[in-house]
Structures are given as structure tokens and as C-alpha cells.
N, C-alpha and C positions, 0 to 999 in steps of 0.2 A: 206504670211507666214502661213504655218499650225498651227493647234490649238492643244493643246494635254490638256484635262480635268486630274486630278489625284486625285482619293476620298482617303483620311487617316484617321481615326479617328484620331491622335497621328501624330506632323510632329514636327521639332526642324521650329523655337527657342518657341515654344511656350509649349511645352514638350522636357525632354532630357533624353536620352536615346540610345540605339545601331540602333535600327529599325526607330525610331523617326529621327533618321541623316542619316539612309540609305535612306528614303522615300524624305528628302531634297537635299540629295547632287544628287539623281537621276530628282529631279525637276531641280536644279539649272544648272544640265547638259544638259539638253533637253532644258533650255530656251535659252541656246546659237545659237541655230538653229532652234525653233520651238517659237510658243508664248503658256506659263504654264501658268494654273487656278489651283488654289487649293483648292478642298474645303473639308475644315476639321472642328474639332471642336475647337473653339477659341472665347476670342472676345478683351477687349481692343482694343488695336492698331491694325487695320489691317493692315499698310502699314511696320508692323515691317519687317527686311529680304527681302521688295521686292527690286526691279530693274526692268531693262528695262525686257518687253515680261516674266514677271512674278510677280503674283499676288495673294493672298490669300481670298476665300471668307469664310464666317461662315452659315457653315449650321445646328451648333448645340453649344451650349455656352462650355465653358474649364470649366473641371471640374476636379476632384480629380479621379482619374480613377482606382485607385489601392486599392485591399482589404484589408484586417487584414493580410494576407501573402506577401504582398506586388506586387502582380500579377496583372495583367490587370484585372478588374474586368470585368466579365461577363457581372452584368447587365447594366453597362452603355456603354461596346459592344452593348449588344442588344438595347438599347435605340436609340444610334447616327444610326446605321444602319435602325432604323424602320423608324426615320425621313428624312432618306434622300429619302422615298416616298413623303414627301411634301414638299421639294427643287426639285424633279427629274428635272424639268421644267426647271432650272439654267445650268444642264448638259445639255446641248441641240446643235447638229450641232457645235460637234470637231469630227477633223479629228480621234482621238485617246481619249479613254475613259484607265484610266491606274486603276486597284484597287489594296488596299492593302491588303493582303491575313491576317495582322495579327490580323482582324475581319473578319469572316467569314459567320456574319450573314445576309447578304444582302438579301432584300427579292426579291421572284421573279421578281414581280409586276414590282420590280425596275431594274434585269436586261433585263427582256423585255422591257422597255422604252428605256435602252440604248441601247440596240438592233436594236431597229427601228431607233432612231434617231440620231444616232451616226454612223460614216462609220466602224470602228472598235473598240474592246475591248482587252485589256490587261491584267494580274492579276499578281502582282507581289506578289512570295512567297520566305518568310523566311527559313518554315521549311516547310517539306510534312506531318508528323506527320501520321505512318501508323501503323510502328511494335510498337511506344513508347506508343499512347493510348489505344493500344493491352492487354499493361502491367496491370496486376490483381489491381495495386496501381491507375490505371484508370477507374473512373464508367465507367458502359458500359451503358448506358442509352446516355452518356456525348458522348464517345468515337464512337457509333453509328449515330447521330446527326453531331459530325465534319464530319466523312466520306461523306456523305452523300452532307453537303455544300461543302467540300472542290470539290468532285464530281460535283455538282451545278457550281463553278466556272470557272470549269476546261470545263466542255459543253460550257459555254456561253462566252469563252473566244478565240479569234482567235489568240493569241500568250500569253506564258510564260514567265516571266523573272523572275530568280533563282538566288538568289544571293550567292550560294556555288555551288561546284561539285556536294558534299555528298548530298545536298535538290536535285538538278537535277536529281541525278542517282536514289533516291527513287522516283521521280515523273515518271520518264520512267519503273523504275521495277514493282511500285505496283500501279497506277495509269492509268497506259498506254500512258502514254504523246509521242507524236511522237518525234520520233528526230527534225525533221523540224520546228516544234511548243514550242522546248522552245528554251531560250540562258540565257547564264550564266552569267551574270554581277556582279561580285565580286566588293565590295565596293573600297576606296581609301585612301590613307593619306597623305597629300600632304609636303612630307617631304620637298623639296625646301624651303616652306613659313618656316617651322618650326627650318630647318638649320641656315636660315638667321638670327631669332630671338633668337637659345640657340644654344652655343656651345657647342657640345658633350664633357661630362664631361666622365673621365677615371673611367674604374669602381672599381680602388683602391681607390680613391676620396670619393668614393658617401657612404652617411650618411645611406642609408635605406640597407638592406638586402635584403627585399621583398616588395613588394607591389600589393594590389588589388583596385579594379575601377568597380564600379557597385553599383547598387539600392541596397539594403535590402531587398532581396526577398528569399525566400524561397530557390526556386529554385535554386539561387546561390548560396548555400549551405557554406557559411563566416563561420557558427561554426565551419565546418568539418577544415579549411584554422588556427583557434584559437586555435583548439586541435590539430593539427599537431604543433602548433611552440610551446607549450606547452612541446610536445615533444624533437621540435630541443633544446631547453632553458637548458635538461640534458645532452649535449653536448656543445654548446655554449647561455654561462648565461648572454652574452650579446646581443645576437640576436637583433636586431631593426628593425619594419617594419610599413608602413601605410599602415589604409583602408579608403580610399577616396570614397563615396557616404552617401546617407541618405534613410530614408523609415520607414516604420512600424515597422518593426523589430530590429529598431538600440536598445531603451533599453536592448532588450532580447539580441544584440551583447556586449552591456557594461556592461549587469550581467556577461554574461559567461566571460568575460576580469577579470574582479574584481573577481570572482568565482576563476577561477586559476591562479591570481596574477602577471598576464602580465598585466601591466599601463606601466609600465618602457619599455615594448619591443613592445606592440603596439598600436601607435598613431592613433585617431580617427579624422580623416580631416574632414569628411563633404561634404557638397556638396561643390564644390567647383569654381571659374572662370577656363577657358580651360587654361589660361596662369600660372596658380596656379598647375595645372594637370599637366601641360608640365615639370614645377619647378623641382614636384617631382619625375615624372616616369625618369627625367634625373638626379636624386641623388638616383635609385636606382637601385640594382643588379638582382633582380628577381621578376618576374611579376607573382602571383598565379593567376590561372583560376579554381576554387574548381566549376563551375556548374555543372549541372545534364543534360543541355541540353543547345544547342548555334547553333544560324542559321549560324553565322558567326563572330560574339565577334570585332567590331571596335576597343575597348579596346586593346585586346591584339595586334593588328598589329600597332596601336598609340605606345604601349610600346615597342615593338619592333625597330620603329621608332628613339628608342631611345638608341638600343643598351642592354636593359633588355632580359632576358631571359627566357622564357614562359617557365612555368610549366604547364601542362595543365589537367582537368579530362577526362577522357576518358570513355563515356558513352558505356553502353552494346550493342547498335544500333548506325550503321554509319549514319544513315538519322539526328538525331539531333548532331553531332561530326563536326557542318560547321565548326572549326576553325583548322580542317585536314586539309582545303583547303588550310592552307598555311602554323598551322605548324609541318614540321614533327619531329619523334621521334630520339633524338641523332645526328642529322642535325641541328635543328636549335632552339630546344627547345626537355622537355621531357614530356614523358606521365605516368601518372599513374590511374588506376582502380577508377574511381568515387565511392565518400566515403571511401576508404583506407584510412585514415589521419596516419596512421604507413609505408606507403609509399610514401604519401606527404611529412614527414617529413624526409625519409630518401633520396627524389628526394632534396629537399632543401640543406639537409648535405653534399650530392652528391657535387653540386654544390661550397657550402662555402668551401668545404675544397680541394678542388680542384682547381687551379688557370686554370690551361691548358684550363680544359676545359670550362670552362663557359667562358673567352676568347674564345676558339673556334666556342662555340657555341652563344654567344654576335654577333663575326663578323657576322656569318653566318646570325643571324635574322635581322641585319643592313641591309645586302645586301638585303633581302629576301622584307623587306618593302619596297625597290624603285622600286620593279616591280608594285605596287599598286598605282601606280599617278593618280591623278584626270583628266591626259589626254586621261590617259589609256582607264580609267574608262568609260568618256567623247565620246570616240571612241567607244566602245563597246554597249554603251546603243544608241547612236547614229544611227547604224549598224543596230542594233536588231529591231531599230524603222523603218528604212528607208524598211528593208523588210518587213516589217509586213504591211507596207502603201503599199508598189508595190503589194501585192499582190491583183489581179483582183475584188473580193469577199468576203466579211463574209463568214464564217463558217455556215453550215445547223446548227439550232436548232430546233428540234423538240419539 
């Protein structure tokens, strides 16, 4: 059986998160047919999550990874990556070396070892990030240095895997990624298991309005999601909705709640168990997506899964807009202008006071989730791997 090595700093269950469960459920696909090594930063229990022909090693201890904005922290990117020069020696003679793109600070030293010692490399990316660190609101000091790794990876990498269109189509427009050298591997949700366990509730039933699912990050922009229902509430004074995660910035989300006197209209869940999550995105009518930027949003195709209706933000660059990949405008969900909350909230009203259509567009995101199976998914990444092994040779690095 081949071997397939995959470095993450961040992998579920030991971090949770959207990327955190793409980097697992693409382990857990590949150990079906391959034997997975993981090594990430962790420690506790290492055998938590395994099985057969997959395995977790720690080549750096779990730690609090997220800043005062609630974002991946920089420095302990750069820490887990500097150390994984004095693990290299663990990666050693697999068939396939996988990385995850959403640290990018690998150092040389270390992809030259896996170079020599490894028969091929992979690098799976979230997002391309070309025209968005472009933006004035990006140091360019910061914005210069990604380019450059992202560049680094993409050298020392004999195949891509993307997991959106939109990430793919910037990596071949501004990058130069060949056609033949990436493939697309959109995530999964494995509505089968989830069918079995909740029956779809009718969405005249369901208790919530709206709901969202994510960290307390900045970037997720949850204010912009409290002053738009702020809005809706002079229309409808009984609006109800949940936001389901936790982070840095929850107090600053429970000032601004209490600031404009929504307690009564929106509940504050927490983090919460996945069966807890299932609960609610199936008692509720609409699913808000207020980020600034999403590789692909797992999130919103789980609430979909359940018959919700994606609102989504619609950033000024398609390269960070992954959650195009699946949903589109007036088909199966809507879009509006990132940061608008005067057109969130009339995408919201849109919706509540309309039955037609958010039935219509309910069915349509139903449907749209069972193209995303974990078999799919399974086959896809499977495929992607099977060529990138046939092929004869590594890649020239200079």
C-alpha cells in the first residue's frame, strides 16, 4: 500500500474549524486506499480520530493559535513551521508528501528535504490570495512575503489541489499554474448520515429566522450580520435568529447585541456539539454568510444540507468568493455587496416576507448539497492522487 505523509498545522478533531475539516475529511478520504500520516500540531491523545491505515503524529504541541482578532496567528504559523526542520526526518520515504497551504511558512531547508526524500509533493490551497493582499487595507511588506511563499510552494510542488473553482481560476490566471498541475477537490457533506439522524423540518415549523456558524473573527464580519437585523427588527419586531460559534471577539459581539437591544432576537449558542448544530441550522430559515473572504465556507453547504437559505457576502475579488462554487445568485441562495448591512437586511426581508421564494430557493440549496457526497469528494481526490503518482518524475527545481 502507498504512503501518503500530509503536514497541517490545524486538522479536526483536535482544532475546529472550516479548513481544519477540509485537511481531515481529505485525510480520511485518501486513507481508504492509501496508508495517511499526519503530522500536525497536537498532543494529548494521539490515537483520537484514528483507524485503520491512519494515524496522527505531533511534531509541535496544540496551542491557542488565534490573535486578539480572532485569525490564525501569525506567530505561531511561523513557529510550527520552523520546527518542522527538526521533525523533517519523520517525513521520510512516502509515496506523496501533501501540505497545507493555509501556513505558508515552510522553510526552504524543509522543502528541499522533502524533495530528495520523498517521491512526490503536493500543496493543497484554500485560497490564492493575489488581487485581495493587493488591497491598500494589506501591508505591503506582509502582502509581499505571502507572494513570494505562496510562489515557493507552488515551485516545489508537483501537483495542486484547490479546493474551489474561484481559488483554482486565480491560481492559473495570476500564478501560472498549469492546467494539468492543479484539480479541484471541493469539500463534502455527507447528507445520507445526516438524513438518517434529522428529519427535515418544514420551514414554516422552524423557530430561528436566520442563522450563522463560525469563529469570532474579524473577518467574519458578525457586527455587519447584528446591524442588518437591527434593521430587519423595524419591520419585523419579532425577528429571531442564532449565532453559533465562540472566539476573541464574542464580548465585543454581546456589547453590540445589548448596545442595540436585540437579546430577545438574537441567541448566542456558543460553540457548540455537531449534533447541537444539526438541531439548529434544521429549525432554521436562513443561513447569513456576512465574511469578507471564504475559500469555500463548509458551513454554509452543511446549512444548505438542511434546506436553509444562503445569504451570502459577496466580496470585491472572485479569487477569495469560494462559496460561488456552489452558491449561486437567485438559484439557490442570494448575494449581496460585502459590508452593506442596508442590503443584508433587505436580502433577509426579501426573503421573510416572501414564502414563494425562499421555498424556491430552500428546494433548490437541498438539491444543490447532494452533489457534495463524501463519495464524490472520495473519488475526486482519489483521481487527483492516482495521476500525480503515474506520473514518471518530480518536477525540475532549481
Amino acid at each position: 500500500m502507498k504512503k501518503i505523509a500530509i503536514v497541517t498545522e490545524r486538522i479536526y478533531p483536535f482544532y475546529t474549524g472550516g479548513s481544519e475539516k477540509a485537511m481531515h475529511d481529505y485525510a480520511v478520504s485518501l486513507s481508504t486506499n492509501y496508508s495517511v500520516t499526519v503530522f500536525t500540531a497536537m498532543d494529548g491523545n494521539p490515537h483520537v480520530g484514528e483507524k485503520e491505515n491512519f494515524k496522527f503524529v505531533s511534531v509541535f504541541p496544540k496551542v491557542n493559535s488565534t490573535n486578539k482578532n480572532g485569525n490564525h496567528s501569525i506567530l505561531w504559523i511561523f513557529l510550527f513551521s520552523m520546527n518542522l526542520v527538526r521533525h523533517q526526518k519523520k517525513i521520510n520515504n512516502f509515496d506523496l508528501v501533501i501540505l497545507d497551504s493555509i501556513h505558508y511558512f515552510y522553510p526552504k531547508i524543509f522543502l528541499k528535504y522533502l524533495r530528495k526524500n520523498n517521491q512526490k509533493i503536493a500543496t493543497v490551497f484554500h485560497e490564492a490570495w493575489y488581487e485581495y493582499r493587493r488591497t491598500k487595507e494589506f501591508p505591503k511588506l506582509i502582502s509581499s512575503i505571502l507572494g513570494i511563499l505562496i510562489k515557493r510552494l507552488i515551485k516545489y510542488s508537483d501537483g495542486i489541489f484547490s479546493i474551489s473553482e474561484p481559488t483554482s481560476n486565480s491560481l492559473k490566471r495570476n500564478y501560472g499554474v498549469e492546467e494539468d498541475k492543479i484539480s479541484t477537490v471541493p469539500l463534502s457533506v455527507d447528507i445520507e448520515s445526516i438524513r438518517q439522524r434529522f428529519a427535515l423540518k418544514p420551514l414554516e415549523y422552524r423557530q430561528y429566522d436566520f442563522v450563522f456558524v463560525g469563529r469570532f473573527a474579524r473577518i467574519k464580519r458578525i457586527d455587519d450580520l447584528i446591524s442588518a437585523i437591527s434593521m430587519v427588527k423595524l419591520h419585523k419586531r419579532d425577528i429571531k435568529g442564532a449565532i453559533i460559534g465562540d472566539g476573541p471577539l464574542r464580548e465585543r459581539v454581546k456589547g453590540q447585541i445589548d448596545h442595540l437591544g436585540l437579546n430577545e432576537n438574537i441567541m448566542l449558542i456558543g460553540f457548540t456539539e455537531e449534533d447541537r448544530k444539526y438541531e439548529i441550522l434544521n429549525d432554521s430559515r436562513i443561513f447569513v454568510l456576512p465574511s469578507e473572504r471564504e475559500g469555500f465556507s463548509l458551513s454554509t453547504l452543511e446549512a444548505m444540507a438542511f434546506g436553509c437559505v444562503p445569504v451570502v457576502s459577496k466580496p470585491k475579488y472572485d479569487e477569495i468568493f469560494g462559496v460561488s462554487h456552489f452558491v449561486k445568485d437567485k438559484v439557490n441562495g442570494l448575494y449581496y455587496d460585502v459590508g452593506n448591512t442596508e442590503q443584508l437586511a433587505t436580502r433577509i426581508i426579501e426573503l421573510l416576507e416572501n414564502p414563494g421564494l425562499i421555498d424556491k430557493l430552500s428546494e433548490n440549496a437541498l438539491d444543490c448539497s447532494k452533489q457534495y457526497s463524501p463519495s464524490v469528494m472520495q473519488q475526486r481526490i482519489y483521481q487527483a492522487v492516482e495521476e500525480l503518482l503515474s506520473c514518471d518524475s518530480k518536477s525540475e527545481v532549481k
